[in-house]
C-alpha positions as CSV (number, residue, x, y, z in Angstrom):
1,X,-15.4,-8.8,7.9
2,X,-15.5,-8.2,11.6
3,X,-13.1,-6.5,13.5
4,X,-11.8,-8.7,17.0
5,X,-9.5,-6.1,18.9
6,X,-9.0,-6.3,22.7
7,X,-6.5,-3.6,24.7
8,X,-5.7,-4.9,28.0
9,X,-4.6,-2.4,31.1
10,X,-3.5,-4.1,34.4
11,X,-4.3,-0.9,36.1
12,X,-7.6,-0.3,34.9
13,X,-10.7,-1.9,36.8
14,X,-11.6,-5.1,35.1
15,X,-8.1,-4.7,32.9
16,X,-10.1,-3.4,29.7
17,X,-8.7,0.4,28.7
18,X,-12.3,2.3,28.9
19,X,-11.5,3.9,25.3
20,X,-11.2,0.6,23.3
21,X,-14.7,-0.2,23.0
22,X,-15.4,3.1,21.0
23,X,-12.1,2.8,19.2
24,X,-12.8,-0.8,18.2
25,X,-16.3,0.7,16.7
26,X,-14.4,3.3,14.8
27,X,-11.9,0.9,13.3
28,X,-15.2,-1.4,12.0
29,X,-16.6,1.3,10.5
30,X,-13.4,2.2,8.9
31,X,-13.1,-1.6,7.4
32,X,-16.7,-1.5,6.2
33,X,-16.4,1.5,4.4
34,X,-13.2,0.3,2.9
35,X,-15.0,-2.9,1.7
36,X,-18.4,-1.0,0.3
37,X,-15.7,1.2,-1.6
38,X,-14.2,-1.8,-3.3
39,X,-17.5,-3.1,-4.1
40,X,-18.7,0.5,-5.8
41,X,-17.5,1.2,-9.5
42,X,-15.4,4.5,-9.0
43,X,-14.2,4.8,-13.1
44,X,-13.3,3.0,-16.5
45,X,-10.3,2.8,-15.2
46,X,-8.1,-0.1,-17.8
47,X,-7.2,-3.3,-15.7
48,X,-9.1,-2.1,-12.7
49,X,-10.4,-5.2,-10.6
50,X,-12.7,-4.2,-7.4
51,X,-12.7,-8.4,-5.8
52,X,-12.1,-8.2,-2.6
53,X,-9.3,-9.8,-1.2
54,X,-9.1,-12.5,1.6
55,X,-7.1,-14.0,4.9
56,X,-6.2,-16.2,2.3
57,X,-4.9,-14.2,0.3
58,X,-3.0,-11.9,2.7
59,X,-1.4,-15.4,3.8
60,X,-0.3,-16.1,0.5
61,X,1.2,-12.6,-0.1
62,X,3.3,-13.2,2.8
63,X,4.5,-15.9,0.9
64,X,5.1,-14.6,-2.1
65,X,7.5,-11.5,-0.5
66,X,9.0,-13.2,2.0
67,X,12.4,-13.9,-0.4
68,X,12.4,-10.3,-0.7
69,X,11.7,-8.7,2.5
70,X,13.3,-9.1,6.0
71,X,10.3,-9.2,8.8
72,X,9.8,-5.7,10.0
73,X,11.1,-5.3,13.6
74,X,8.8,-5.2,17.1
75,X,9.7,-3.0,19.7
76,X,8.3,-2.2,22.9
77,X,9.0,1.5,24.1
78,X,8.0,1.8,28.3
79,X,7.7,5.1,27.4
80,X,5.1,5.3,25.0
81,X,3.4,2.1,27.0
82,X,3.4,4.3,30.1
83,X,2.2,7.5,27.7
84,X,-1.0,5.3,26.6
85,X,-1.8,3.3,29.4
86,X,-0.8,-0.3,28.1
87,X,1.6,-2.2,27.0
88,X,2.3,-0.9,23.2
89,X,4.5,-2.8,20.2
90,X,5.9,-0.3,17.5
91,X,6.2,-2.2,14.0
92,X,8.8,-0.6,12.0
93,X,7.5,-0.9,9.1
94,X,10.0,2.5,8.3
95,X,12.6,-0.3,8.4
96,X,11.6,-1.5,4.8
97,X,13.6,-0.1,1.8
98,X,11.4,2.4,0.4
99,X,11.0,3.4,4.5
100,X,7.2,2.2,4.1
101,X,5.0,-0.8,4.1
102,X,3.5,-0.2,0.9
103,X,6.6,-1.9,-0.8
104,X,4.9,-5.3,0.5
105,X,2.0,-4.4,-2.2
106,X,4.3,-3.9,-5.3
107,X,6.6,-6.8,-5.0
108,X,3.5,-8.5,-4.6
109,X,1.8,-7.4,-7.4
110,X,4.6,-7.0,-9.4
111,X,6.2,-10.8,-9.1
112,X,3.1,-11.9,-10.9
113,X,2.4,-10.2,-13.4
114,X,2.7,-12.0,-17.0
115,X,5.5,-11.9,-19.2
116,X,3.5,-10.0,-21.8
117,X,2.8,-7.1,-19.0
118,X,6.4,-7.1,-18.2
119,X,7.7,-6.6,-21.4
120,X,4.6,-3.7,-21.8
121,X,6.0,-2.4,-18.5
122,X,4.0,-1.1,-15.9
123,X,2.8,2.6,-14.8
124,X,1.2,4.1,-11.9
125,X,0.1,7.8,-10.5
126,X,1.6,9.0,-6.8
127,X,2.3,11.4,-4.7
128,X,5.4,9.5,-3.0
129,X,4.6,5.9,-1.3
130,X,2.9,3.8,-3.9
131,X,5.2,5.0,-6.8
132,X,8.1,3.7,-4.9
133,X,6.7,0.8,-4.1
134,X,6.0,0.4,-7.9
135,X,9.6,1.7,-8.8
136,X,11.3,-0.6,-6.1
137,X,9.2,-3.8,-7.6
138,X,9.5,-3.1,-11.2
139,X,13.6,-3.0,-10.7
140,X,13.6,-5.9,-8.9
141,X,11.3,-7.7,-11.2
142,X,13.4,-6.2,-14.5
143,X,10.2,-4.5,-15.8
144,X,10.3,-0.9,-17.2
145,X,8.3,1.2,-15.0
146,X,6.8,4.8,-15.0
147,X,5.1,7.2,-12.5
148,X,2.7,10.6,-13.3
149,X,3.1,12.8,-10.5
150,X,1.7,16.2,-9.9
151,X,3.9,19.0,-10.3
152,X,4.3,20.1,-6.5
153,X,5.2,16.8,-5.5
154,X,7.3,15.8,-2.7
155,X,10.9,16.5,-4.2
156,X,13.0,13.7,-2.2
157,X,10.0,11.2,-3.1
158,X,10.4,11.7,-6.2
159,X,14.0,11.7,-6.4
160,X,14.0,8.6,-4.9
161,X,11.4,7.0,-7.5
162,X,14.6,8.6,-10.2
163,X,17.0,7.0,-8.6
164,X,15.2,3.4,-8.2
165,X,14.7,3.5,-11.6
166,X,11.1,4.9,-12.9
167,X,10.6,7.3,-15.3
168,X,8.3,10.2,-13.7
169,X,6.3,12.5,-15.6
170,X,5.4,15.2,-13.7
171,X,1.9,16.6,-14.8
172,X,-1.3,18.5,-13.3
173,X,-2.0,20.0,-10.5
174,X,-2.5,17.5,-7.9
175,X,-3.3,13.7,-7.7
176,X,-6.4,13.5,-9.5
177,X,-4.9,15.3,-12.9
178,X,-1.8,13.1,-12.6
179,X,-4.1,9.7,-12.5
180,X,-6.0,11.0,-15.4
181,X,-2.8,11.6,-17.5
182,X,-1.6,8.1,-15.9
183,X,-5.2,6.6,-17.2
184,X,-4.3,8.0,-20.9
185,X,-1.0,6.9,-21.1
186,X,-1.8,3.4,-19.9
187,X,-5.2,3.1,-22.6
188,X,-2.6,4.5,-25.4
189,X,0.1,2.3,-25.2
190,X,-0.6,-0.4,-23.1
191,X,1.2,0.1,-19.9
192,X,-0.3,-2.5,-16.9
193,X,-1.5,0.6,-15.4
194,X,-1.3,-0.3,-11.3
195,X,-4.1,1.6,-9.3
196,X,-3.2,2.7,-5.9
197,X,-6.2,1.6,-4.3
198,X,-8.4,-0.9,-6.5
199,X,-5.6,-3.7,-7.1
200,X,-6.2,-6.8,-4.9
201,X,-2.8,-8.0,-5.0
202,X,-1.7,-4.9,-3.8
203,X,-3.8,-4.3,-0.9
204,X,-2.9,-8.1,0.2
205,X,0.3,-7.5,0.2
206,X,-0.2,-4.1,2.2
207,X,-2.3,-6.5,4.9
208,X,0.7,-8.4,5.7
């Protein structure tokens, strides 16, 4: 997948900002890292797919949420444009209900999951964004929902995965002791456990 980005500057010589070039080669290198992640076995994790998902599939995540998500708002700031040298567009993606865009992945995940896994209920491991996005999804969708989070988590986060709904078992240290617990609890009793990372319905609906 190639990166096409071009930042225009009416007051720059030949109207190209001179930083975009290099910040265009960062941004590749950032999207083929991502991609040689998802196409490198990480764990055993259960129900962990590593496909890569396409345009197409963004396209038809943007279809699938749209009857539950208003369009995020554009605005243009001078003030920032005139900060950065060009004419910049803020997406407030902060306007969503969980505040964030990774909402977009859950309902998106979420609204298709089987009837079987929605009666088995689903269960992920956070640190704040992605269980809410689970927690807002599962209680729109009706499905019972739980989240491991470490112990020294973000207290309004979690409060706010409460109040939407989840169930949160706090547990470990940090992320990586909370997953493992999250792992265990999903192999024991057959939770559709919902990776933050290595779901490809999830990251399509992040893309759109």
């Amino acid at each position: 997948m190639r990166c096409e980005l071009c930042v225009m500057d009416s007051r720059s010589p030949g109207g190209q900002i001179p930083w975009a070039g290099s910040f265009v080669d960062r941004v590749q290198r950032g999207i083929d890292a991502f991609y040689a992640a998802l196409n490198t076995p990480v764990d055993s994790s259960p129900t962990v797919s590593l496909s890569v998902p396409t345009l197409v599939d963004v396209l038809d995540a943007r279809r699938q949420i749209a009857p539950y998500l208003h369009p995020s708002p554009l605005y243009e700031y001078p003030a920032l444009s005139e900060l950065v040298g060009a004419e910049v567009w803020v997406k407030h993606e902060n306007h969503l209900p969980t505040g964030a865009f990774k909402v977009r992945g859950g309902i998106n995940l979420i609204s298709r999951l089987s009837a079987q896994e929605r009666t088995a209920g689903v269960i992920a491991a956070s640190t704040g964004n992605h269980g809410q996005s689970v927690a807002y999804a599962a209680r729109l969708f009706g499905v019972p929902a739980i989240v491991c989070v470490p112990e020294n988590a973000n207290r309004l986060k979690v409060d706010s995965m409460r109040a939407l709904g989840a169930t949160i078992i706090a547990v470990g240290q940090d992320f990586d002791e909370a997953r493992e617990e999250c792992e265990r609890l999903a192999a024991e009793h057959g939770y559709r456990y919902i990776h933050s990372g290595n779901e490809p319905l999830l990251i399509a609906g992040v893309g759109t």
